[in-house]
DRENLO-657580 format. One record per residue (C-alpha): residue number from 1; residue in three letters; x, y, z. Coordinates in steps of 0.25 Angstrom, whole numbers. Each point is the difference from the previous one (the first is absolute). Last residue first. Layout:
N
n  res  X  Y  Z
NUM  ALA  X  Y  Z
...
// end
This chain:
651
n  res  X  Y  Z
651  UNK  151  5  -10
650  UNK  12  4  -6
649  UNK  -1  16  -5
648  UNK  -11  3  -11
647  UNK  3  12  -8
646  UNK  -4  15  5
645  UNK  -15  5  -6
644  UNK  0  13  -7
643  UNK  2  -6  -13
642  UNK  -13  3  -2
641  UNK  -13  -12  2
640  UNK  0  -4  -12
639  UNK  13  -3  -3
638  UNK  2  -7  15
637  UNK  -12  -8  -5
636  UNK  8  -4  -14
635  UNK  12  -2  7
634  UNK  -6  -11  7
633  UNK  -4  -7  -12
632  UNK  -12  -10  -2
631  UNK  -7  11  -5
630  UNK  -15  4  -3
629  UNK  -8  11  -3
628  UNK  -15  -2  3
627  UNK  -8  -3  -8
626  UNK  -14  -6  10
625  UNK  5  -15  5
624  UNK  -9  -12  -6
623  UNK  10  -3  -10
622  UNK  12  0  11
621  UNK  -8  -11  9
620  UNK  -5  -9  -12
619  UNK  14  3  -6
618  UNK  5  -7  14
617  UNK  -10  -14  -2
616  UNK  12  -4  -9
615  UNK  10  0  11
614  UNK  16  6  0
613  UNK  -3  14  -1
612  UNK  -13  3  8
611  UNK  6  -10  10
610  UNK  13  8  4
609  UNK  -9  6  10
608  UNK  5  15  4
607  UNK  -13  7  -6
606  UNK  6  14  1
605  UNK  -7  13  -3
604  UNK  6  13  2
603  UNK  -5  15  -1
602  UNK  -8  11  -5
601  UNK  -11  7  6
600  UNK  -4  13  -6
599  UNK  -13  -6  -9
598  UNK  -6  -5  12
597  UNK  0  -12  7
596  UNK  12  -10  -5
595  UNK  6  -9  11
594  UNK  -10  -8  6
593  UNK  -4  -6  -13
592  UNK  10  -9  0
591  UNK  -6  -8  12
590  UNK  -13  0  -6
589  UNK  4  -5  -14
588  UNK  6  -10  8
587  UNK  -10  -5  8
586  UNK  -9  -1  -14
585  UNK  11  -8  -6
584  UNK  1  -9  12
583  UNK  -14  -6  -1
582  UNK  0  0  -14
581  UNK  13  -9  1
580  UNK  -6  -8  13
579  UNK  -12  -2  -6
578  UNK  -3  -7  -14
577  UNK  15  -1  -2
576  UNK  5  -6  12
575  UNK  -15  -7  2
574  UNK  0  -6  -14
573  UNK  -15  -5  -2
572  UNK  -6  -12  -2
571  UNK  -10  1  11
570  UNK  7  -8  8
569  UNK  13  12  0
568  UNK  -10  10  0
567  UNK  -5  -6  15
566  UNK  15  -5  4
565  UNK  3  15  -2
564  UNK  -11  4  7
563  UNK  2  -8  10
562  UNK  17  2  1
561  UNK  -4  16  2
560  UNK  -9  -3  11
559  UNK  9  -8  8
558  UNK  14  7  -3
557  UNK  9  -9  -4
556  UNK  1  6  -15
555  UNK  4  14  6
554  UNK  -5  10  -9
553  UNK  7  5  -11
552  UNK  7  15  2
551  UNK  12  0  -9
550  UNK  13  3  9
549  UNK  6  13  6
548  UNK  -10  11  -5
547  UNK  9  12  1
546  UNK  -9  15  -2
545  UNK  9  13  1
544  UNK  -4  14  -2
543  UNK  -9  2  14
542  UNK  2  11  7
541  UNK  2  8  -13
540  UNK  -16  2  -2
539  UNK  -11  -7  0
538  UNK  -1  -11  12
537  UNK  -15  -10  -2
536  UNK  0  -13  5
535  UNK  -10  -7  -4
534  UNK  5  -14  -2
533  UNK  14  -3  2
532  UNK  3  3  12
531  UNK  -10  -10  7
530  UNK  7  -9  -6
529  UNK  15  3  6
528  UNK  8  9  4
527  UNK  15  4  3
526  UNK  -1  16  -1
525  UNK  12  10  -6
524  UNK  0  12  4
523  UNK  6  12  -8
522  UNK  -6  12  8
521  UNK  -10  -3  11
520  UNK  -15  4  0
519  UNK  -4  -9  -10
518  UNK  6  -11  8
517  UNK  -6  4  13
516  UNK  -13  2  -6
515  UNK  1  -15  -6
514  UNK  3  -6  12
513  UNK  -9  7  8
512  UNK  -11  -5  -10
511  UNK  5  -14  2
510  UNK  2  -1  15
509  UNK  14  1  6
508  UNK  12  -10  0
507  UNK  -9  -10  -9
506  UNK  6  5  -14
505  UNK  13  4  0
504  UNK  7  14  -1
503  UNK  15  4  -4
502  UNK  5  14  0
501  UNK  10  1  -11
500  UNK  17  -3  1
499  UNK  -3  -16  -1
498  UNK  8  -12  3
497  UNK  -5  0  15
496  UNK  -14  -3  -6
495  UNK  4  -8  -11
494  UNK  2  -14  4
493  UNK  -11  1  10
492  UNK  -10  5  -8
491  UNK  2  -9  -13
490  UNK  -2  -12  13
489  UNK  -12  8  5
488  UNK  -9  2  -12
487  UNK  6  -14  -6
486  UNK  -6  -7  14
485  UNK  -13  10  -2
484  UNK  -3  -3  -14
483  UNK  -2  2  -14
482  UNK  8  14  2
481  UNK  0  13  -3
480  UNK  13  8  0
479  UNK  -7  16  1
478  UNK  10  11  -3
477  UNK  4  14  2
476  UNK  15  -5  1
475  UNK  8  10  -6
474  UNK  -6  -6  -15
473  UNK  13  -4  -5
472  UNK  6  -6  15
471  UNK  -13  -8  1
470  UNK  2  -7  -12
469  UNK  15  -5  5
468  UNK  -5  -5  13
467  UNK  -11  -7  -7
466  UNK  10  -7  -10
465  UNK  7  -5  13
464  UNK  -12  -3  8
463  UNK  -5  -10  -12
462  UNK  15  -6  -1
461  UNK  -2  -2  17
460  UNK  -15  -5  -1
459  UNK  2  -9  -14
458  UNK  12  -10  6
457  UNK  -9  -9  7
456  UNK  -7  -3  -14
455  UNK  -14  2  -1
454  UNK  1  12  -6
453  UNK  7  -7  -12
452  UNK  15  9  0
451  UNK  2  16  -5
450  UNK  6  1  -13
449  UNK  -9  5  -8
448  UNK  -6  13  7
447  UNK  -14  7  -5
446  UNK  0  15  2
445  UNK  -14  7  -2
444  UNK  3  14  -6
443  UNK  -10  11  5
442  UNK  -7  13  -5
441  UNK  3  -1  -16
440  UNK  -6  -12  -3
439  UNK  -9  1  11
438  UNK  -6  13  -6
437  UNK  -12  2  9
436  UNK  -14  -4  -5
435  UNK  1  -13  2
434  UNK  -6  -9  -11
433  UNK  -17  -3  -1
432  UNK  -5  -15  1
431  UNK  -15  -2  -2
430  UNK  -5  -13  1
429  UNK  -19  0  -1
428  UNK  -4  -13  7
427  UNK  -4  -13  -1
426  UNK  2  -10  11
425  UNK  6  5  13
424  UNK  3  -10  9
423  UNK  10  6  8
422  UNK  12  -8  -3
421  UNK  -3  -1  -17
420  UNK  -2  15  -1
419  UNK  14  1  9
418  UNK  6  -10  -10
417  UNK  -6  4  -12
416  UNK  3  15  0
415  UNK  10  -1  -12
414  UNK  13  6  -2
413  UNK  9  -9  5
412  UNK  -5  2  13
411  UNK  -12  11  0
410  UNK  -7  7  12
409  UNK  9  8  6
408  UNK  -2  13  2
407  UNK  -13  0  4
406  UNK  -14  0  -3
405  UNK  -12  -10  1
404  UNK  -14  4  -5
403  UNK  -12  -7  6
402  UNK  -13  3  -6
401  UNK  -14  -5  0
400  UNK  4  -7  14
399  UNK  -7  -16  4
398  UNK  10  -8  -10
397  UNK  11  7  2
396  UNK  0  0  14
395  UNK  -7  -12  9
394  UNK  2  -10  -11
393  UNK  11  4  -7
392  UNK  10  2  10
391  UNK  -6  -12  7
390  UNK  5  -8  -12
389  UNK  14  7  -2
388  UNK  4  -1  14
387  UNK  6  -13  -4
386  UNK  8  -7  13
385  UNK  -12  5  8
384  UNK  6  2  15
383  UNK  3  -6  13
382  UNK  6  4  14
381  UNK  7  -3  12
380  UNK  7  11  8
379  UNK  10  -2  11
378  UNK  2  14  6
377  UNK  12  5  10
376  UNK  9  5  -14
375  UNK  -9  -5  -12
374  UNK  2  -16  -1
373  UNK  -9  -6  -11
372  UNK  -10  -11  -3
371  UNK  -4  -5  -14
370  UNK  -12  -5  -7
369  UNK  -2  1  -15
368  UNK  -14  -2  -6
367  UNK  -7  -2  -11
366  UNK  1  -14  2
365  UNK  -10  1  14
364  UNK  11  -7  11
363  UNK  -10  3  12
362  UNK  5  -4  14
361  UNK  9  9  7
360  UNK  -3  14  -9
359  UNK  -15  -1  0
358  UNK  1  -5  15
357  UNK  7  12  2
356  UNK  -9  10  -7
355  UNK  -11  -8  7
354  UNK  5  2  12
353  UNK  5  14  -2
352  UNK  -16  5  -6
351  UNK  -7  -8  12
350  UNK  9  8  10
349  UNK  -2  14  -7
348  UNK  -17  -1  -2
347  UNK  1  -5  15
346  UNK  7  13  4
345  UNK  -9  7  -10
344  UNK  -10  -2  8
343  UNK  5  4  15
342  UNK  -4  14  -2
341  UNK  -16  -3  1
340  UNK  4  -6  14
339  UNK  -9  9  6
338  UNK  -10  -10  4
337  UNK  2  -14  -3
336  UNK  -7  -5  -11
335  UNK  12  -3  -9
334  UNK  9  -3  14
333  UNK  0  -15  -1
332  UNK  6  1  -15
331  UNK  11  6  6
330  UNK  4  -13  8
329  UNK  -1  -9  -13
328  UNK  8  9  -6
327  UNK  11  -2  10
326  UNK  -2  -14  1
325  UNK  2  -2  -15
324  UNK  12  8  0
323  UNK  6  -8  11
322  UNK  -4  -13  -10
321  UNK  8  5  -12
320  UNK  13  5  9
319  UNK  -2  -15  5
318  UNK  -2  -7  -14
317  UNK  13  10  -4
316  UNK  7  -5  12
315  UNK  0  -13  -5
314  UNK  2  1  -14
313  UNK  11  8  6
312  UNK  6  -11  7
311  UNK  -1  -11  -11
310  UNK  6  9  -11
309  UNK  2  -9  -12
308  UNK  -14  -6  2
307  UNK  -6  12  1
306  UNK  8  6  -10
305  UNK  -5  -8  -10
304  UNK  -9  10  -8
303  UNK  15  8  -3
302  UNK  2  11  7
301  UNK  12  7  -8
300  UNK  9  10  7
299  UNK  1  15  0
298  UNK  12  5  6
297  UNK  8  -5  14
296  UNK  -3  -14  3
295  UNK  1  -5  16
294  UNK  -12  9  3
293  UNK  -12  -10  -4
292  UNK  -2  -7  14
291  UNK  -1  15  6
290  UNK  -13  2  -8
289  UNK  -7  -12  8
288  UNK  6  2  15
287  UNK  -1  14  0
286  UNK  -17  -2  -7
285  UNK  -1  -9  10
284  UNK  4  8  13
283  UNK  -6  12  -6
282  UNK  -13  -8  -2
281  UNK  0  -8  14
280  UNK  3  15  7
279  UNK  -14  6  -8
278  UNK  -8  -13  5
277  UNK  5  1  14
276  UNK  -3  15  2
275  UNK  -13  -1  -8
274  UNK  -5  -10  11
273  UNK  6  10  13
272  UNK  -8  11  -7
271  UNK  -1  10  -8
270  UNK  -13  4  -1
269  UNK  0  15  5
268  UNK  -3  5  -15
267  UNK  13  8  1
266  UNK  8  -12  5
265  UNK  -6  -9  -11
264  UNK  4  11  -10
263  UNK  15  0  7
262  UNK  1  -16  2
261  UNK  -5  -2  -15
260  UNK  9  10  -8
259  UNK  13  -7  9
258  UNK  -3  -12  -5
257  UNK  -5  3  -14
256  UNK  15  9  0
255  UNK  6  -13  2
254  UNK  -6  -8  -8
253  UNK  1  11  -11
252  UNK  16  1  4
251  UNK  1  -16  -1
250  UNK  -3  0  -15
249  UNK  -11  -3  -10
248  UNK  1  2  -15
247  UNK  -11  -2  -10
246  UNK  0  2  -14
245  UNK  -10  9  -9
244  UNK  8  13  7
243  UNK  15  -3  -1
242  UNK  -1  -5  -15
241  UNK  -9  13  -5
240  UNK  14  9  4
239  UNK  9  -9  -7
238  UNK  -10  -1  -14
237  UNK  -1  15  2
236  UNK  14  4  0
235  UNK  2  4  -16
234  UNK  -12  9  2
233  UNK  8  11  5
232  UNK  -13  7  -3
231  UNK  -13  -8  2
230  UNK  -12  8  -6
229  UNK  -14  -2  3
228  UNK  -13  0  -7
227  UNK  -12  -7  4
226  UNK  -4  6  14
225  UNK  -6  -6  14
224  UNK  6  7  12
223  UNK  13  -5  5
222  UNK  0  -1  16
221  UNK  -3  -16  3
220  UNK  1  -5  13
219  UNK  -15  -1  1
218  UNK  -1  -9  -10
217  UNK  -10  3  -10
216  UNK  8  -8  -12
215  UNK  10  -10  5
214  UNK  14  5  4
213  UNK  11  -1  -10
212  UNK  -4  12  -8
211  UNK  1  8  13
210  UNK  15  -7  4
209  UNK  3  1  -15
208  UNK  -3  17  -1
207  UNK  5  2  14
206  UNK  13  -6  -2
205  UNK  1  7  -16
204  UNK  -1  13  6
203  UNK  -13  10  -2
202  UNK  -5  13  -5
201  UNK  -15  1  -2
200  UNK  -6  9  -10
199  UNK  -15  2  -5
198  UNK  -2  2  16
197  UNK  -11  1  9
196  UNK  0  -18  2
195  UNK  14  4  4
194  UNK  -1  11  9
193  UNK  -11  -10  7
192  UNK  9  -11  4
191  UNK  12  9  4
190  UNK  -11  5  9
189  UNK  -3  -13  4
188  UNK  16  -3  3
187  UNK  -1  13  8
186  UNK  -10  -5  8
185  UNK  -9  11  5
184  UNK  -15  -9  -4
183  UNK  7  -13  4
182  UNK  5  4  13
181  UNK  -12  -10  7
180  UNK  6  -10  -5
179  UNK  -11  -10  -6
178  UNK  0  6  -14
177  UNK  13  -5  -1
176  UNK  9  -7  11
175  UNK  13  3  -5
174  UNK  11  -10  9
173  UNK  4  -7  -13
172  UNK  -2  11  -10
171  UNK  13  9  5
170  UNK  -5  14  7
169  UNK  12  3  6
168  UNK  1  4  15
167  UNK  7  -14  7
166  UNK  10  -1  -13
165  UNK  3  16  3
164  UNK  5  -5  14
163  UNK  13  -4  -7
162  UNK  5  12  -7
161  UNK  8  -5  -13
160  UNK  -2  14  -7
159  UNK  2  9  12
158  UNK  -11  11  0
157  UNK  5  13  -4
156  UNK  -6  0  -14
155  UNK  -13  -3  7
154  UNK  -9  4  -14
153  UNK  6  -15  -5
152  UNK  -10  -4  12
151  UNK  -10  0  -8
150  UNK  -13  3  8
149  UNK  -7  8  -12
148  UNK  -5  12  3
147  UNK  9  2  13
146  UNK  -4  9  10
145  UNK  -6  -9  13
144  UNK  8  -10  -4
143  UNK  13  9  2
142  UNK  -5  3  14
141  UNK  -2  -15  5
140  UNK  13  -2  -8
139  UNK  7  10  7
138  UNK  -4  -5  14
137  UNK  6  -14  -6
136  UNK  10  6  -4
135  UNK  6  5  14
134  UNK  -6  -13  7
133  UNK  8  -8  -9
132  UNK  14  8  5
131  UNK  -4  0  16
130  UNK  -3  -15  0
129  UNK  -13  -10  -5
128  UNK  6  -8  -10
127  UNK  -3  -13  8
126  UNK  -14  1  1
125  UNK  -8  2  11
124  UNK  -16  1  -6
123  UNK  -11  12  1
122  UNK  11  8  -4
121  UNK  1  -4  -16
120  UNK  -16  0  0
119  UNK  -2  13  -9
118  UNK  13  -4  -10
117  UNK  -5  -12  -2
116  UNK  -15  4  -1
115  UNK  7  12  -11
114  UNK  7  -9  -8
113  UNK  12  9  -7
112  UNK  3  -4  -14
111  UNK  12  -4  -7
110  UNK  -3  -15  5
109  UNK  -11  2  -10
108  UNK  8  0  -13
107  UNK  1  11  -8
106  UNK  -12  9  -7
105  UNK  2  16  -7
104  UNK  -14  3  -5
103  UNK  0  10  -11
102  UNK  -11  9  -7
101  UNK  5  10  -9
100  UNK  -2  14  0
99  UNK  2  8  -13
98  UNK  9  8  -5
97  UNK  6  -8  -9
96  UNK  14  5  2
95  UNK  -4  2  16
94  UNK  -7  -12  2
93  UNK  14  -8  -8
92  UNK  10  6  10
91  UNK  -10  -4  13
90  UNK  -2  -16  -6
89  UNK  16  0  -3
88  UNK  5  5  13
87  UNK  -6  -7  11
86  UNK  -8  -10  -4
85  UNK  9  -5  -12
84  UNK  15  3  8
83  UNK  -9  -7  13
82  UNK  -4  -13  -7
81  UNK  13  1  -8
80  UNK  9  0  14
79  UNK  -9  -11  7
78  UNK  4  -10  -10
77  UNK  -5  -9  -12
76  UNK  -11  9  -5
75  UNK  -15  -2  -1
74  UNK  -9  9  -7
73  UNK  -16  -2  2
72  UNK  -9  7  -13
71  UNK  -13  4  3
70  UNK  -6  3  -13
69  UNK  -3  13  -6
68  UNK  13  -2  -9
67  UNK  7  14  3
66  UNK  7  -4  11
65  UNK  5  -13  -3
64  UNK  3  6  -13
63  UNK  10  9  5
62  UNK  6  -9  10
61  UNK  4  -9  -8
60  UNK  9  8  -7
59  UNK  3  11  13
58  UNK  6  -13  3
57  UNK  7  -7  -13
56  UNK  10  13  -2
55  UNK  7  -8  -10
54  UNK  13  5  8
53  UNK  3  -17  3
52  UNK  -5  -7  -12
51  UNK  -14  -4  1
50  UNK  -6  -14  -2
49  UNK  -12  1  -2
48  UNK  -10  -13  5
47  UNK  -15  3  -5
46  UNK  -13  -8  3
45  UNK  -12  4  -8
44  UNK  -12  9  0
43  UNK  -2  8  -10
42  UNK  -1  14  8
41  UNK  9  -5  12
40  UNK  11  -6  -11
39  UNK  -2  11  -8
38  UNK  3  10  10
37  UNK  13  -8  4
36  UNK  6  -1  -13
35  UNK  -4  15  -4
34  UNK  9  4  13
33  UNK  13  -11  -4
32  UNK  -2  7  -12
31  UNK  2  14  5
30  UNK  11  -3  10
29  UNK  7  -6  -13
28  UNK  0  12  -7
27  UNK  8  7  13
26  UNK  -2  15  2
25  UNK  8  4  10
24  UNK  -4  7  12
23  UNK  10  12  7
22  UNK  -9  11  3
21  UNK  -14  -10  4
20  UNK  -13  6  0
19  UNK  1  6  -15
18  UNK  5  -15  -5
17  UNK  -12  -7  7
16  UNK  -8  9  -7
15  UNK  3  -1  -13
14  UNK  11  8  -6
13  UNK  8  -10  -6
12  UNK  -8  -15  2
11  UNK  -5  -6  11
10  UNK  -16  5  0
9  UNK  2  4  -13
8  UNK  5  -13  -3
7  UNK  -9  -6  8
6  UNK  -13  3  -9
5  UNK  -12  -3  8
4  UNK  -12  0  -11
3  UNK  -9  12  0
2  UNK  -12  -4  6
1  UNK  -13  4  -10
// end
């Protein structure tokens, strides 16, 4: 008889996680959150736990997931987990098991190198082609004919935004499957068969939706078939799924279409003086089309009347439609053409953009929400689902055995209804287990009183002066997150010249860069915003300050925000208490869990919004916040802190 996995001796003191690792903890809630997640393959059900940041909840999925007997596919929220879990958690938990375990680490296909692209690169003139691109381009040739996988994440030289890479990657709409004749060496086949080999396949939620948004057996497709999967950082799943069951077409895949047409034309010696003309009428339609939405600036509402309220872009949509037309008409006429294999998917791409557009530009479904937005040079048009929850259902929970949901943030006013009720979930098993760390003890969260409404013109100054202050207590070593980019920069503004630390702002080098440098440099305070505050992890010293500088509801005006509250709002629902307090409880929770990532960090919080106080949705915000210790007094930070720190001049 199989003896039964017991997880507490696998977890517990003197198992064998704890002989492998010197300095590991035993956590009790590690251990249930491990149980959880075995019953929940073993039953099955559906299980959302919400885990409390030092629960362990990785090596506490992980553990089951390999010891299941099932393929189990894990996908993450960011690059970062997918690597920390492939690289370093898998090896650590093979050697305190002492066994092999079989892993597949999967990301997108424009990770991957297409070997027919890289193959005909010279057989064309292209504009990339000078001293530098010929460099790495000879290391390429050789690099592909070493690497295992064709990632190019094994490059760590190659420059992250290098343009000819787009011309080399292995994206879906220029694959040619079975027909290529590079199919058998492909590194996105291989990817393909290391995955259908393994019981374990790591992934991100982008490549997780786009496959799951596919339809089944398409070529695109990369995930192998499987009935258990884990979605950590689950809390970003209904954003994630939003981008990928929608559409959204843009000048920059005309224009790429155009320039992917006349080089594979030009390879195949067809490209003549007839494609010429019909790839110049589509660039010169598709300018005059998308440059007749670039007065707005944001995301913008298209309404079913925009034709009639946009006379000239109706009509250079119908002419942007017809170039399209002509186009693939044109491709068509080479299907039996010899050696013009590779044109296919040229057609596949045209027919796929004009009818993505024409879905955008003349469908009005009610479960939609259409919009179009300005993105530095690109004009993008695009619709979505207003309810993900439906689809969720349908194509996820419905079809897998299993589907456990993990992060630290699940609950608002501590339930998981919102986000069970978001994503379609139905019944499922709740568990909700508390941070492991002494929060109490570890951080104070500071709640001002007598700063004005935020929206008043006078918040930023008093907002930058109770900043000032914080900032002098902790010695800088700070992050001041906020809920948008104009209040990022304004706060950053009044401050920079103001402050004795070194001062970073998110945009002036790329994100990871960012982050190193701030890591790297003692007592800097960053200016940030979002993508600062989810899953971003700094331990240690360098980090012993979190400001939060208003509560983050979603803006109202924003189109698909105001359909889905108009949708809850028809529905009988309350949409500011139905979605955007959740909503904003959840970014908050996230936020404030920058701070506190190992039983030695101690610091600051401050939520700076008045609101918390004065409204009675705030003790829906401050129940659903972990114990911390709470002031509204300045002294009490200095207090906590040491006296070390000098008092505040003028600011």
């Amino acid at each position: 008889m199989v003896k039964p996995i017991s997880y507490m001796e696998l977890l517990g003191p003197g198992g064998p996680i704890a002989r492998a690792h010197p300095g590991y903890e035993h956590r009790a809630s590690q251990i249930r959150m491990a149980e959880a997640v075995a019953e929940a393959f073993a039953s099955p059900h559906h299980l959302m736990v919400e885990a409390g940041t030092g629960t362990g909840k990785t090596l506490a999925y992980l553990l089951p997931a390999i010891l299941c007997g099932r393929r189990v596919v894990i996908s993450t929220a960011t690059r970062n987990l997918q690597d920390q879990i492939f690289y370093k958690d898998l090896p650590f938990l093979e050697k305190a098991l002492g066994r092999r375990i079989s892993a597949c680490y999967l990301k997108g296909r424009a990770n991957y190198l297409c070997l027919m692209r890289l193959n005909t690169w010279d057989d064309s003139p292209h504009l990339f082609h000078h001293r530098e691109t010929e460099r790495w381009l000879a290391r390429l040739h050789t690099w592909s004919e070493e690497t295992p996988t064709g990632d190019r994440a094994e490059l760590a030289e190659l420059p992250e935004d290098w343009p000819p890479w787009r011309e080399l990657d292995a994206r879906r709409e220029i694959c040619l499957g079975q027909k290529c004749g590079w199919f058998n060496p492909c590194f996105v086949t291989r990817a393909r068969q290391s995955a259908l080999e393994a019981d374990l396949v790591v992934v991100n939620h982008h490549l997780y939706f786009a496959d799951l948004a596919l339809q089944r057996g398409d070529f695109g497709a990369v995930l192998p078939e499987h009935s258990l999967v884990v979605f950590d950082e689950a809390h970003e799943m209904e954003d994630v799924a939003s981008q990928f069951f929608g559409v959204e077409v843009s000048n920059y895949r005309v224009e790429e279409l155009a320039r992917d047409a006349e080089k594979a034309l030009t390879q195949a010696q067809l490209f003549t003086h007839t494609f010429r003309r019909a790839l110049d009428r589509l660039l010169e339609r598709s300018r005059s089309f998308f440059g007749s939405f670039q007065e707005d600036e944001g995301r913008v509402a298209l309404p079913g009347s925009w034709q009639a309220e946009r006379p000239l872009a109706a009509h250079a949509y119908r002419e942007l439609d017809q170039a399209l037309r002509l186009l693939s008409s044109h491709l068509l006429q080479l299907d039996q053409v010899p050696g013009a294999e590779p044109l296919a998917p040229l057609r596949r791409r045209t027919e796929e953009i004009r009818q993505e557009l024409e879905f955008v530009a003349e469908t009005r479904g009610r479960d939609f929400v259409y919009w179009y937005e300005r993105r530095g040079r690109g004009t993008f048009l695009a619709a979505c689902p207003i309810d993900l929850a439906p689809l969720l259902k349908e194509k996820l929970f419905d079809r897998k055995t299993s589907v456990v949901l993990t992060s630290a943030t699940l609950t608002a006013s501590g339930t998981f209804d919102f986000l069970e009720r978001r994503l379609g979930l139905g019944d499922c098993t709740k568990l909700a287990l508390d941070s492991h760390f002494d929060l109490a003890r570890q951080s104070i969260l500071y709640l001002p009183r007598s700063l004005p409404d935020p929206r008043s013109a006078a918040y930023a100054y008093r907002a930058a002066a109770e900043i000032h202050q914080i900032l002098q207590i902790s010695e800088g070593r700070a992050f001041v997150l906020s809920t948008s980019f104009q209040q990022m920069q304004l706060l950053h503004e009044l401050l920079r010249r103001q402050l004795p630390y070194p001062v970073l702002l998110q945009g002036e080098m790329p994100h990871h860069a960012l982050l190193e440098r701030f890591r790297t440099t003692p007592h800097a305070v960053l200016f940030a915003t979002f993508s600062f505050w989810h899953g971003v992890d700094v331990p240690g010293d360098a980090l012993s300050c979190v400001i939060i500088d208003k509560l983050p509801f979603s803006v109202p005006s924003d189109p698909v925000v105001a359909a889905r509250l108009e949708q809850i709002r028809q529905g009988g629902g309350n949409p500011f208490y139905d979605l955007q307090v959740p909503e904003a409880i959840i970014q908050l929770k996230q936020g404030l869990g920058r701070l506190i990532r190992s039983r030695q960090d101690r610091g600051i919080l401050a939520i700076l919004d008045p609101r918390v106080h004065r409204k009675g949705y705030g003790q829906a915000f401050l129940g659903s916040l972990p114990p911390y210790q709470r002031t509204h007094r300045m002294e009490d930070l200095r207090e906590f802190f040491g006296a070390r720190a000098s008092q505040p001049g003028d600011f």
